[in-house]
Structure formats: C-alpha cells, structure tokens
PyMOL Python script that loads the backbone (N, CA, C, O; Angstrom):
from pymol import cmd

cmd.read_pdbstr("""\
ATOM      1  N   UNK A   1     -37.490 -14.694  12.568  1.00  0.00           N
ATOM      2  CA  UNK A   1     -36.652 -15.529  11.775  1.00  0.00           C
ATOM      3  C   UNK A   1     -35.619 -14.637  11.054  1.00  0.00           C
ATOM      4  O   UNK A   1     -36.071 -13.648  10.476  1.00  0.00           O
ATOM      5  N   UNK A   2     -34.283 -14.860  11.012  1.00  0.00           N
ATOM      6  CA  UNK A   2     -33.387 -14.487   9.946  1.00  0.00           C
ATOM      7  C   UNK A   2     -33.030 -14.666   8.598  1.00  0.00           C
ATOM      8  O   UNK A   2     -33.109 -15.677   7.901  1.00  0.00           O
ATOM      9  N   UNK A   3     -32.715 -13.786   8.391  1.00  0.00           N
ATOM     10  CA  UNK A   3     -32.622 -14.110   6.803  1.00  0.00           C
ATOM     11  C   UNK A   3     -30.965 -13.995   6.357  1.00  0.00           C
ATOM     12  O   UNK A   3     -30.187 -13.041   6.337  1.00  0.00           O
ATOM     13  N   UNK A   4     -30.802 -15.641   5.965  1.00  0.00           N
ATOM     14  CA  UNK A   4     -29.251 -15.605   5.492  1.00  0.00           C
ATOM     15  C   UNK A   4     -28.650 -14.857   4.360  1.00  0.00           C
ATOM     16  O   UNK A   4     -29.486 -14.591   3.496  1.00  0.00           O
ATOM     17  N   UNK A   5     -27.534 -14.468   4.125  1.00  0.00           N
ATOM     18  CA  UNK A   5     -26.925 -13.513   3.100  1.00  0.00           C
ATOM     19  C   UNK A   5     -26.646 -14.492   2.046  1.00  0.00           C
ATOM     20  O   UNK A   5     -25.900 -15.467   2.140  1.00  0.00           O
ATOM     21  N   UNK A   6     -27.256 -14.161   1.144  1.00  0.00           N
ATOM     22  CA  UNK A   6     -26.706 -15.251  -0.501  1.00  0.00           C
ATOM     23  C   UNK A   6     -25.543 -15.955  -0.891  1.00  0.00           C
ATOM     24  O   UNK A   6     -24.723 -15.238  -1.465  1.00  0.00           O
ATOM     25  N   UNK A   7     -25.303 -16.842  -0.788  1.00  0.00           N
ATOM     26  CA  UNK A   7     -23.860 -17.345  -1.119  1.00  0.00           C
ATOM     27  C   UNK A   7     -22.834 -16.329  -1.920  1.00  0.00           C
ATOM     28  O   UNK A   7     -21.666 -16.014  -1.689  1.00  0.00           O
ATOM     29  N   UNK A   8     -23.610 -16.010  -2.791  1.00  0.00           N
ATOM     30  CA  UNK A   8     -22.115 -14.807  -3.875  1.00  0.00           C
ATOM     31  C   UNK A   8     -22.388 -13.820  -3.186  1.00  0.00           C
ATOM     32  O   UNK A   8     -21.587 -12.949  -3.526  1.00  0.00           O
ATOM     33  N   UNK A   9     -23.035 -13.445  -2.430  1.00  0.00           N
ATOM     34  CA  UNK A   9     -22.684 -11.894  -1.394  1.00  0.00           C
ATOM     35  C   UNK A   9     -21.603 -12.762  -0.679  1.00  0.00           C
ATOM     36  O   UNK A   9     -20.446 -12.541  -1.037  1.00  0.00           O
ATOM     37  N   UNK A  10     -21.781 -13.627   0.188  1.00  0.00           N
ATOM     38  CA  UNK A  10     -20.774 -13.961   0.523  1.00  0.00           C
ATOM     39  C   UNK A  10     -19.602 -13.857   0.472  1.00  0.00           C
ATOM     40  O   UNK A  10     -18.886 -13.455   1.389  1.00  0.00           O
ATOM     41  N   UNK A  11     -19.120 -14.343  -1.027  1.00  0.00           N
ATOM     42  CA  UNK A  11     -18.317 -15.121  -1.708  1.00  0.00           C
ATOM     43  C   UNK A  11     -17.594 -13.703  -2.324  1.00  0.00           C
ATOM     44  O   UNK A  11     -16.379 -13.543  -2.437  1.00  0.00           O
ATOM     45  N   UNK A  12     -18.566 -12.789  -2.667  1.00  0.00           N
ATOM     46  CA  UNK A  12     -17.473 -11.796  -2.975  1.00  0.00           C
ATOM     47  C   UNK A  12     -16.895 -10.952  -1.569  1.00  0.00           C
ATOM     48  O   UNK A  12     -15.721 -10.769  -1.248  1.00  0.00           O
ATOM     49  N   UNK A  13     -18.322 -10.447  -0.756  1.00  0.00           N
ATOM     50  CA  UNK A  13     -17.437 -10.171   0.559  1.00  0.00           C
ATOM     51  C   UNK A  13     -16.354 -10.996   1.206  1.00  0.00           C
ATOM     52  O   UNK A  13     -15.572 -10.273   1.824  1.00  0.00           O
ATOM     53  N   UNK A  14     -16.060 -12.267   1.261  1.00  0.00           N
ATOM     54  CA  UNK A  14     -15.069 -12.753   1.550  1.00  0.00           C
ATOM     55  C   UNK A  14     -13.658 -12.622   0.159  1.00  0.00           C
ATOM     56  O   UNK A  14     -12.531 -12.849   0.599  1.00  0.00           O
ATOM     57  N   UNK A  15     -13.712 -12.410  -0.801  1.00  0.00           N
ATOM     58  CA  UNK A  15     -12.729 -11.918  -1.698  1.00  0.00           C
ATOM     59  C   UNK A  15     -12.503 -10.845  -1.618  1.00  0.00           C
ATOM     60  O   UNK A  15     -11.302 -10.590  -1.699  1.00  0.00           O
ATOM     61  N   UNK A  16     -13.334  -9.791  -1.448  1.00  0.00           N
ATOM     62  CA  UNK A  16     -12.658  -8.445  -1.030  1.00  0.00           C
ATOM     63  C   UNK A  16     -11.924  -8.376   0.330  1.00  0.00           C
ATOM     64  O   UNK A  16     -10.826  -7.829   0.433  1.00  0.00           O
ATOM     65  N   UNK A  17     -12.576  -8.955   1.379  1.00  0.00           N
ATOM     66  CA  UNK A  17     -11.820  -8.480   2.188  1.00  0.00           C
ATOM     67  C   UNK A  17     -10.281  -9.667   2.584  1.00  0.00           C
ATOM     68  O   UNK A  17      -9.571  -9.593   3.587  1.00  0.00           O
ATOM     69  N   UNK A  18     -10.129 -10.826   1.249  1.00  0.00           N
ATOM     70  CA  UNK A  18      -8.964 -11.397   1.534  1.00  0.00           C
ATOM     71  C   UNK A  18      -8.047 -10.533   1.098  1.00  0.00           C
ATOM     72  O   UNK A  18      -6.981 -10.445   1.708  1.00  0.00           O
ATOM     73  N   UNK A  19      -8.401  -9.436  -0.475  1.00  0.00           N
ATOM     74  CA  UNK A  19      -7.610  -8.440  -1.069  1.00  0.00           C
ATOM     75  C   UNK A  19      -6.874  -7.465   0.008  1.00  0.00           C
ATOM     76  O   UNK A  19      -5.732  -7.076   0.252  1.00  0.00           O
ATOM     77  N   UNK A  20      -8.172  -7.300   0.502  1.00  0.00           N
ATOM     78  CA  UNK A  20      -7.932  -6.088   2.034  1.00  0.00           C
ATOM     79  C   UNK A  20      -6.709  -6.402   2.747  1.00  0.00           C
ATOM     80  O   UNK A  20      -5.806  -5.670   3.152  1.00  0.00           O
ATOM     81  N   UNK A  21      -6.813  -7.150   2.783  1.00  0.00           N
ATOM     82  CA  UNK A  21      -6.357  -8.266   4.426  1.00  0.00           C
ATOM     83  C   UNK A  21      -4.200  -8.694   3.584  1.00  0.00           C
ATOM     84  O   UNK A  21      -3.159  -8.769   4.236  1.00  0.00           O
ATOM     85  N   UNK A  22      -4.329  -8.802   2.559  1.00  0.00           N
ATOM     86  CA  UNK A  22      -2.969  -9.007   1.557  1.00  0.00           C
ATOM     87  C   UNK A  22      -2.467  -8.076   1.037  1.00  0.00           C
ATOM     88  O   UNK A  22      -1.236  -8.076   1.053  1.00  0.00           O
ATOM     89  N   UNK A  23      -3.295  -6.690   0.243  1.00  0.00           N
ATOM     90  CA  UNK A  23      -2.959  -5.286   0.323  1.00  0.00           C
ATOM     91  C   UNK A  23      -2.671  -4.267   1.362  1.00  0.00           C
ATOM     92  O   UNK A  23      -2.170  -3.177   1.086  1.00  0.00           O
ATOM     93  N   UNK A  24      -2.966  -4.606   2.455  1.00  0.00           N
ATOM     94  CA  UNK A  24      -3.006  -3.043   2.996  1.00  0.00           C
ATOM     95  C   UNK A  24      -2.541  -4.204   4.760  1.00  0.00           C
ATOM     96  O   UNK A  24      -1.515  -3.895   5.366  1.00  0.00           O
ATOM     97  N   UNK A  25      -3.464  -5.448   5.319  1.00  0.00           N
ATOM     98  CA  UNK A  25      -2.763  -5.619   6.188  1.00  0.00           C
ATOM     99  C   UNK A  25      -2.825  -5.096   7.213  1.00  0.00           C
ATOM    100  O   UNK A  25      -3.819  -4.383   7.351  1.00  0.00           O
ATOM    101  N   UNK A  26      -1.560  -5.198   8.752  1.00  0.00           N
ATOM    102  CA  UNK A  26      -1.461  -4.831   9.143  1.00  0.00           C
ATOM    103  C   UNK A  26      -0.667  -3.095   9.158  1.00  0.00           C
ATOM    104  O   UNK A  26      -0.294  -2.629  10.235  1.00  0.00           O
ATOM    105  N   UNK A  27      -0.519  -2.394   8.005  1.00  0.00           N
ATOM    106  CA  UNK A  27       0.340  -1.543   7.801  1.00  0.00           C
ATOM    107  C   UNK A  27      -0.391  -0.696   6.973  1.00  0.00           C
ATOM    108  O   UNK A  27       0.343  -0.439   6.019  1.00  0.00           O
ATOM    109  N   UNK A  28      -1.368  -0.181   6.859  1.00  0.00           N
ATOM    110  CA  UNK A  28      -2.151   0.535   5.960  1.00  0.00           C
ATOM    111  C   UNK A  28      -1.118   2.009   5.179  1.00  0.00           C
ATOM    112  O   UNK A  28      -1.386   2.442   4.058  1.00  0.00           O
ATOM    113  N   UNK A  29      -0.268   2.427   5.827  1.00  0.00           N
ATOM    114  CA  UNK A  29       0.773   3.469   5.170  1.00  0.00           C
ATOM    115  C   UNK A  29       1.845   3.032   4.546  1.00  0.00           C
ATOM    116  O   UNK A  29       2.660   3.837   4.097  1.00  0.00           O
ATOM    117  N   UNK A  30       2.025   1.583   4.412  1.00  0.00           N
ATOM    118  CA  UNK A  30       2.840   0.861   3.353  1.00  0.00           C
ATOM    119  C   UNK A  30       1.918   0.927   2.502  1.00  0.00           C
ATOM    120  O   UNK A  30       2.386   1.422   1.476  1.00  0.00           O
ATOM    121  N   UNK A  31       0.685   0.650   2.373  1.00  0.00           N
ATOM    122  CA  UNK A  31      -0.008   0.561   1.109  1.00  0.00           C
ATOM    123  C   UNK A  31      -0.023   1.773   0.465  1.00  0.00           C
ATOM    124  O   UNK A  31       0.197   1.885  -0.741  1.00  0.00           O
ATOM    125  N   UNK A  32      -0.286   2.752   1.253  1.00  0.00           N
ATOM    126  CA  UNK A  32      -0.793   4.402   0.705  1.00  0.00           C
ATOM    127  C   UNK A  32       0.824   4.683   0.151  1.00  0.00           C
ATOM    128  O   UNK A  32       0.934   4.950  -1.045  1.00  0.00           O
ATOM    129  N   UNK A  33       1.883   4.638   0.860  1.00  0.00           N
ATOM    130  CA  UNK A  33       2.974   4.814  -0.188  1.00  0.00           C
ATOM    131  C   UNK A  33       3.702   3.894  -0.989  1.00  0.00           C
ATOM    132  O   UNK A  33       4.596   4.408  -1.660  1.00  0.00           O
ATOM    133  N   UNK A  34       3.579   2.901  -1.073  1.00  0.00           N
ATOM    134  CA  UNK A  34       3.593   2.027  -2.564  1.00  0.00           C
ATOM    135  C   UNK A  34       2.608   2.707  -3.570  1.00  0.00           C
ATOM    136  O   UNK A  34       3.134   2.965  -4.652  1.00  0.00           O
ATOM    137  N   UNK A  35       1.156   3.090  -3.433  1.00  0.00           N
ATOM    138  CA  UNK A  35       0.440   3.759  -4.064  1.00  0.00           C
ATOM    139  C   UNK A  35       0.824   4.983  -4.897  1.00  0.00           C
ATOM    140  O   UNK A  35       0.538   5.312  -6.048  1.00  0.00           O
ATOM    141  N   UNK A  36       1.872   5.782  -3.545  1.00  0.00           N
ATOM    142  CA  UNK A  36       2.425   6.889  -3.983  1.00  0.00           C
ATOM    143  C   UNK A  36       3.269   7.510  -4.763  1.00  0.00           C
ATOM    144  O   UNK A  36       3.316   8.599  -5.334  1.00  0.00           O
ATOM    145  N   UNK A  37       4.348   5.981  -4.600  1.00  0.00           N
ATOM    146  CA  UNK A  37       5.686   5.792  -5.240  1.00  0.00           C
ATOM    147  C   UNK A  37       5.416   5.724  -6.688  1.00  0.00           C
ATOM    148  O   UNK A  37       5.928   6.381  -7.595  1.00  0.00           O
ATOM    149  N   UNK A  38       4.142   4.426  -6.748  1.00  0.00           N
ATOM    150  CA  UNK A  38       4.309   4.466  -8.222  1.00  0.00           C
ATOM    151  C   UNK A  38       3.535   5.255  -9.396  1.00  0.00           C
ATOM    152  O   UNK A  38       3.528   5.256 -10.627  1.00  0.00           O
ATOM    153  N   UNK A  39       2.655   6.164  -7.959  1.00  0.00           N
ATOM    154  CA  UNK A  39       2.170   7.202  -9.047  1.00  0.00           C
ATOM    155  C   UNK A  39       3.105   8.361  -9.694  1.00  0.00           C
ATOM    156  O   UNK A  39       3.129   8.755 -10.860  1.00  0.00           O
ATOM    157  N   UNK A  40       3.900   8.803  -8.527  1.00  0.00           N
ATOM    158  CA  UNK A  40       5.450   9.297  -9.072  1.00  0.00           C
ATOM    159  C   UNK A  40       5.837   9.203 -10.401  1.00  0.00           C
ATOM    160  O   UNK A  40       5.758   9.883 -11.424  1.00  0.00           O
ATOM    161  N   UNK A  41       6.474   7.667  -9.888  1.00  0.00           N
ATOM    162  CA  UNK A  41       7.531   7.138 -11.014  1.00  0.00           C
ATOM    163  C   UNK A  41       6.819   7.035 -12.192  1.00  0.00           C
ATOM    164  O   UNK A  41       7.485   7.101 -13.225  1.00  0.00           O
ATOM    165  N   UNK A  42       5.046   6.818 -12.332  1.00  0.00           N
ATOM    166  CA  UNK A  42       4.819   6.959 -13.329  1.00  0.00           C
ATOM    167  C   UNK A  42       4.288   8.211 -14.112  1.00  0.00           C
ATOM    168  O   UNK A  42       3.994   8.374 -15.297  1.00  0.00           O
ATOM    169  N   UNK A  43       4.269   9.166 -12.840  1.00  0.00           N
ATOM    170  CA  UNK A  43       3.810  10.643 -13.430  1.00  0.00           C
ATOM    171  C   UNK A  43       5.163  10.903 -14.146  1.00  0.00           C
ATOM    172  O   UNK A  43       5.301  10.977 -15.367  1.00  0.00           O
ATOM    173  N   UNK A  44       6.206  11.040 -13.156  1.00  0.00           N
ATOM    174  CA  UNK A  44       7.978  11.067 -14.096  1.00  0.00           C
ATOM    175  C   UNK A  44       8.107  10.539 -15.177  1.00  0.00           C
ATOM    176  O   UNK A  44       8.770  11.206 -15.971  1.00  0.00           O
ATOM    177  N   UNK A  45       7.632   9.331 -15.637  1.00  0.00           N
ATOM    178  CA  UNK A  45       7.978   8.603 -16.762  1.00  0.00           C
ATOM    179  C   UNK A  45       7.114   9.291 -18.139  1.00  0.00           C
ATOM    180  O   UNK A  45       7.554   9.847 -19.145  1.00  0.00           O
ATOM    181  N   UNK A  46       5.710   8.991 -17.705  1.00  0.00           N
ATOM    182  CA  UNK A  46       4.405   9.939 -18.431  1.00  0.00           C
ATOM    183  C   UNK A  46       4.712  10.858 -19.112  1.00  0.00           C
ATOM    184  O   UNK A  46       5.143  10.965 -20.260  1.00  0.00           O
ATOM    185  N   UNK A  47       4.368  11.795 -18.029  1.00  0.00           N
ATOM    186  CA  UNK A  47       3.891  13.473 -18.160  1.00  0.00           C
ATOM    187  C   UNK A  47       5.606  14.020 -18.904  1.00  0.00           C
ATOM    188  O   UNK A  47       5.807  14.274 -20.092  1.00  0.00           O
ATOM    189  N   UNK A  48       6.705  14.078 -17.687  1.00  0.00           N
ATOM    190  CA  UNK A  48       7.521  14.688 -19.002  1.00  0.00           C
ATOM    191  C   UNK A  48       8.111  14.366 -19.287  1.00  0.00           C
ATOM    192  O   UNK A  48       9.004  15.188 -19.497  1.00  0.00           O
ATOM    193  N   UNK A  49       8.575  12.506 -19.782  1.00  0.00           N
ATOM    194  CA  UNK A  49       9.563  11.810 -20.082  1.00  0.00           C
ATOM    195  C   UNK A  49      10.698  11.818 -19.084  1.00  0.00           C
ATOM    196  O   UNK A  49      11.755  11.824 -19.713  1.00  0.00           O
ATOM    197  N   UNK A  50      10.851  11.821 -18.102  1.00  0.00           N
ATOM    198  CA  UNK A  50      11.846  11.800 -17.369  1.00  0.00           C
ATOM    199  C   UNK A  50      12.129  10.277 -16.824  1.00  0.00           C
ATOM    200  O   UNK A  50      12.084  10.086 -15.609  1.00  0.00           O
ATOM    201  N   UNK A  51      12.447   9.102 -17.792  1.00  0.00           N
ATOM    202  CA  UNK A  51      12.727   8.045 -17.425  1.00  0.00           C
ATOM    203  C   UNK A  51      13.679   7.614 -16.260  1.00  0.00           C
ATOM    204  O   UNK A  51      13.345   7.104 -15.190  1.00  0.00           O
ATOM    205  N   UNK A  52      15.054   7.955 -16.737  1.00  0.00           N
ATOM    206  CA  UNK A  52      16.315   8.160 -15.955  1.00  0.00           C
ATOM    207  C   UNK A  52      16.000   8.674 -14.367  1.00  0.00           C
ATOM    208  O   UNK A  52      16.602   8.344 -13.346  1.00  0.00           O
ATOM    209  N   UNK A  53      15.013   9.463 -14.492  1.00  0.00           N
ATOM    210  CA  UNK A  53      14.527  10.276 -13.363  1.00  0.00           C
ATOM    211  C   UNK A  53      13.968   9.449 -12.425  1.00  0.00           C
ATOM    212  O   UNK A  53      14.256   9.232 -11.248  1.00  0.00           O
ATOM    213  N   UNK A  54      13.040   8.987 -13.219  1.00  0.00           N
ATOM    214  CA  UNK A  54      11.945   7.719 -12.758  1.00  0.00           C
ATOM    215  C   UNK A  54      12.929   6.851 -11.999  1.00  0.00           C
ATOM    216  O   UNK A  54      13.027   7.053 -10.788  1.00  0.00           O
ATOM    217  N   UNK A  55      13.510   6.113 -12.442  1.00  0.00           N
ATOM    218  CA  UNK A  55      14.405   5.076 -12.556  1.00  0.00           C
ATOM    219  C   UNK A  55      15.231   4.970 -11.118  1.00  0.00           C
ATOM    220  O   UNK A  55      15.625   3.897 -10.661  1.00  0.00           O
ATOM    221  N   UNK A  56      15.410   6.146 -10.537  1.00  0.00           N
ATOM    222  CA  UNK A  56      16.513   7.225  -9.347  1.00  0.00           C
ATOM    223  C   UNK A  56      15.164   6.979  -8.900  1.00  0.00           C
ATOM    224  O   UNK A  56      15.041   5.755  -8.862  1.00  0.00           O
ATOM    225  N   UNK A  57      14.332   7.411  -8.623  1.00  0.00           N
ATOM    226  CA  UNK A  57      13.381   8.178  -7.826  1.00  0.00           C
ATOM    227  C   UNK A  57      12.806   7.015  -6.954  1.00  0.00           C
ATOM    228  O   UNK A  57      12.829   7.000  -5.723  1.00  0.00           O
ATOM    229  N   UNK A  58      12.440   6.327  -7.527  1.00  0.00           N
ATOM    230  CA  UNK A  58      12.094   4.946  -7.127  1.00  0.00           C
ATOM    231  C   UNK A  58      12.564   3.965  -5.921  1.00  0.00           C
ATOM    232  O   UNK A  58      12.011   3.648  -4.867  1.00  0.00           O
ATOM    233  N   UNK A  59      13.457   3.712  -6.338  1.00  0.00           N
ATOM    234  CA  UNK A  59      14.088   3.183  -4.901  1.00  0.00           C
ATOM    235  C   UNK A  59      14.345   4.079  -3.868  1.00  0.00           C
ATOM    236  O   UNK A  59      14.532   3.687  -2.717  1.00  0.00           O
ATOM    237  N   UNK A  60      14.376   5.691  -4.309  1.00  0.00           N
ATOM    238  CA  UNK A  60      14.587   6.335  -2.889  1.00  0.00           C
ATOM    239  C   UNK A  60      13.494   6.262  -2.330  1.00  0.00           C
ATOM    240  O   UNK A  60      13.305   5.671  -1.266  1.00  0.00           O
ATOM    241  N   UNK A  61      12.476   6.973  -3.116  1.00  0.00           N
ATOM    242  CA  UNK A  61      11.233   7.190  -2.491  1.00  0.00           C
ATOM    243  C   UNK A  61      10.682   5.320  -1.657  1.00  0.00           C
ATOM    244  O   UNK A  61       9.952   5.187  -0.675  1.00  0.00           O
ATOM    245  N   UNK A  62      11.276   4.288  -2.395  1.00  0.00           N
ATOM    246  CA  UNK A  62      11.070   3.408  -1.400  1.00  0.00           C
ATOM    247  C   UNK A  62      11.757   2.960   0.051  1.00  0.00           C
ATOM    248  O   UNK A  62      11.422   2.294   1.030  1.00  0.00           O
ATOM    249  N   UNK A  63      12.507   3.451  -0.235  1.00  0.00           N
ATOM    250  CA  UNK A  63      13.599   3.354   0.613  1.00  0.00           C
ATOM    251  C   UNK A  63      13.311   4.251   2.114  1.00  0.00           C
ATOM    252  O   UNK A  63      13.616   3.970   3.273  1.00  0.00           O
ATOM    253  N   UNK A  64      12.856   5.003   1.745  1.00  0.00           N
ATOM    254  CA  UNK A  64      12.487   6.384   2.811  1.00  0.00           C
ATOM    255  C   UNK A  64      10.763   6.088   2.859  1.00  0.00           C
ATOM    256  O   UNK A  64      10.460   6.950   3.685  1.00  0.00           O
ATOM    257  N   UNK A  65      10.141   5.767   2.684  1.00  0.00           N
ATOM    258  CA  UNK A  65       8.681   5.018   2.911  1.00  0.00           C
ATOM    259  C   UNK A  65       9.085   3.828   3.859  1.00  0.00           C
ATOM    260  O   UNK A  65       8.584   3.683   4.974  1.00  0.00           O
ATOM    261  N   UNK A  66      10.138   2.897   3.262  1.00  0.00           N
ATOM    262  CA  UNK A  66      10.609   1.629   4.808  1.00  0.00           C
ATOM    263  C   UNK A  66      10.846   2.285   5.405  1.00  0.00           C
ATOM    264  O   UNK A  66      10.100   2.162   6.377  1.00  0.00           O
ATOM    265  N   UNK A  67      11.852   3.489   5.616  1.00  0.00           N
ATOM    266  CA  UNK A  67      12.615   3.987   6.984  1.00  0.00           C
ATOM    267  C   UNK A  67      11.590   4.679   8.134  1.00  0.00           C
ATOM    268  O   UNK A  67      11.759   4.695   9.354  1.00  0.00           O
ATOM    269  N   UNK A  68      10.415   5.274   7.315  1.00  0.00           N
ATOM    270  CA  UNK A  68       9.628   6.117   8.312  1.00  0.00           C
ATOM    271  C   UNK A  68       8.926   4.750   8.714  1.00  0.00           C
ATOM    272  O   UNK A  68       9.075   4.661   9.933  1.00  0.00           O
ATOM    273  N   UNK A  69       8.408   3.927   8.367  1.00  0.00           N
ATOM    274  CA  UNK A  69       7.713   2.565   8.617  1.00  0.00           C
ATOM    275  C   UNK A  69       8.504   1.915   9.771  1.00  0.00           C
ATOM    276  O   UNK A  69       8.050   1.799  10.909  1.00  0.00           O
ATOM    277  N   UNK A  70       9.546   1.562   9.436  1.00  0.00           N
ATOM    278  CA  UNK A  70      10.373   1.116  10.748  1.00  0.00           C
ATOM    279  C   UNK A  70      10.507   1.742  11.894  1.00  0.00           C
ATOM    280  O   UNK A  70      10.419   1.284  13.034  1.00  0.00           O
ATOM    281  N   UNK A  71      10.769   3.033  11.465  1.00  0.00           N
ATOM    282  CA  UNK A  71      10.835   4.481  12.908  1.00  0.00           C
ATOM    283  C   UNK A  71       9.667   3.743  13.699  1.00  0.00           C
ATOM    284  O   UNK A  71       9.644   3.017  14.693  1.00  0.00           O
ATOM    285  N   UNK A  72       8.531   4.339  12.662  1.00  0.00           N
ATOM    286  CA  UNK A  72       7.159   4.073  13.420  1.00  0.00           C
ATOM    287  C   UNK A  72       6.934   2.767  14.375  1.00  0.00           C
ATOM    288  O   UNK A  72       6.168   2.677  15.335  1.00  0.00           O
ATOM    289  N   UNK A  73       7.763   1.838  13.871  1.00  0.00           N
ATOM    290  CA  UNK A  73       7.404   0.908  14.422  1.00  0.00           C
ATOM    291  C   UNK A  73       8.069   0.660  15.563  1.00  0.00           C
ATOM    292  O   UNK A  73       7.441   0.453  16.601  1.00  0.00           O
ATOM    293  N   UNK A  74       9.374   0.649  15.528  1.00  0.00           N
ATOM    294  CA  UNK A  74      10.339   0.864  16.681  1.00  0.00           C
ATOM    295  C   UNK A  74       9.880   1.935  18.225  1.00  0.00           C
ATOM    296  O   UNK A  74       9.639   1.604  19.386  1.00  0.00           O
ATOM    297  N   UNK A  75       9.912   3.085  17.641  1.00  0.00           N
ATOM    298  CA  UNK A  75       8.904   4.014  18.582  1.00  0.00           C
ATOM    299  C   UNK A  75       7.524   3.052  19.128  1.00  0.00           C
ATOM    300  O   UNK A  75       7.680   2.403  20.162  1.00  0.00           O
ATOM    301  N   UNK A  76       6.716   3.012  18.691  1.00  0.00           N
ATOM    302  CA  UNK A  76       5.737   2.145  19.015  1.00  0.00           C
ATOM    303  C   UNK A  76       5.980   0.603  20.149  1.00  0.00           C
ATOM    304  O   UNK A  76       5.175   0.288  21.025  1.00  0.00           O
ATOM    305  N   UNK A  77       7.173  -0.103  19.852  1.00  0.00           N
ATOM    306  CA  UNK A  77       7.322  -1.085  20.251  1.00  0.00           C
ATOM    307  C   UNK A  77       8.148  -0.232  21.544  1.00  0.00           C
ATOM    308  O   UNK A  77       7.664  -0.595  22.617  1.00  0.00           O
ATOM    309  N   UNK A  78       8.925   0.490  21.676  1.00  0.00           N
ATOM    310  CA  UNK A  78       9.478   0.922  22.793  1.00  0.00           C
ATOM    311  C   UNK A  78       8.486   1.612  24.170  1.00  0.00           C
ATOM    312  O   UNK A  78       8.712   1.679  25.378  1.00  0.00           O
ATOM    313  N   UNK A  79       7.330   2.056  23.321  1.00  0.00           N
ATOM    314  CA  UNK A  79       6.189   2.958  24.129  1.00  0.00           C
ATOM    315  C   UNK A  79       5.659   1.953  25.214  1.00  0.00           C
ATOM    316  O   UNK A  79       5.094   2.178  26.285  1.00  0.00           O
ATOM    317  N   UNK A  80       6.085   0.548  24.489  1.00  0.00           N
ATOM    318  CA  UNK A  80       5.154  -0.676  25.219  1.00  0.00           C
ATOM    319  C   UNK A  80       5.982  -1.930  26.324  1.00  0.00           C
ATOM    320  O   UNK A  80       5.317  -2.818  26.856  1.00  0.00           O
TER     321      UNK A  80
END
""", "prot")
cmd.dss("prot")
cmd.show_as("cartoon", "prot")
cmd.util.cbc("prot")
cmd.orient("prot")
C-alpha cells in the first residue's frame, strides 16, 4: 500500500515550485544576472555611496545581461 504526501507538503511543494517556474523559468541566467545586477547597484549604492554610479551602472549592466541572452539564443536557434 502507498502512502499519500500530506496536503501542506503538497501545497507548499506546489508554491515553491510555481516561484521556480516565474523566477528563473525557462532562462535560468536571466535570473542569476538580475541577481547580479542588483547586488552591484546595491553594493555601489551601500558600501561607498556611489549613487550616481549606481544609477549608470544599472541599465548597462542590464542591458549587456539581454544582449548575451539574445546572442545565446539566436546561436542556439540557428544550430537547429
């Protein structure tokens, strides 16, 4: 005989992995650099006041996180 898994095991394994599934996705290195970006912008802002800095840094560093994302993807779609 089996033994069923508890409704709130359930209930949270199915909430974590909807988080999973809306965070990270099909693209798991969009997540790791959104992660990255805003540890940056907030180490810049933090550690030595460099707001203005922050402020710049941000959209590049996002900007160049899409571009390698797209490469990747383009390459990939051409391989096939």
């Amino acid at each position: 005989m089996t033994k069923q898994t508890p409704l709130v095991i359930r209930l949270i394994k199915g909430f974590a992995l909807f988080w999973w599934d809306f965070l990270v996705g099909d693209t798991p290195e969009l997540f790791i650099a959104a992660l990255v970006v805003i540890a940056v912008a907030a180490w810049l802002s933090e550690s030595i006041h460099a707001n203005t800095t922050a402020v710049v840094v941000l959209p590049v560093l996002v900007i160049a996180a899409l571009t390698v994302s797209v490469r990747r993807a383009v390459s990939a779609a051409r391989r096939k």
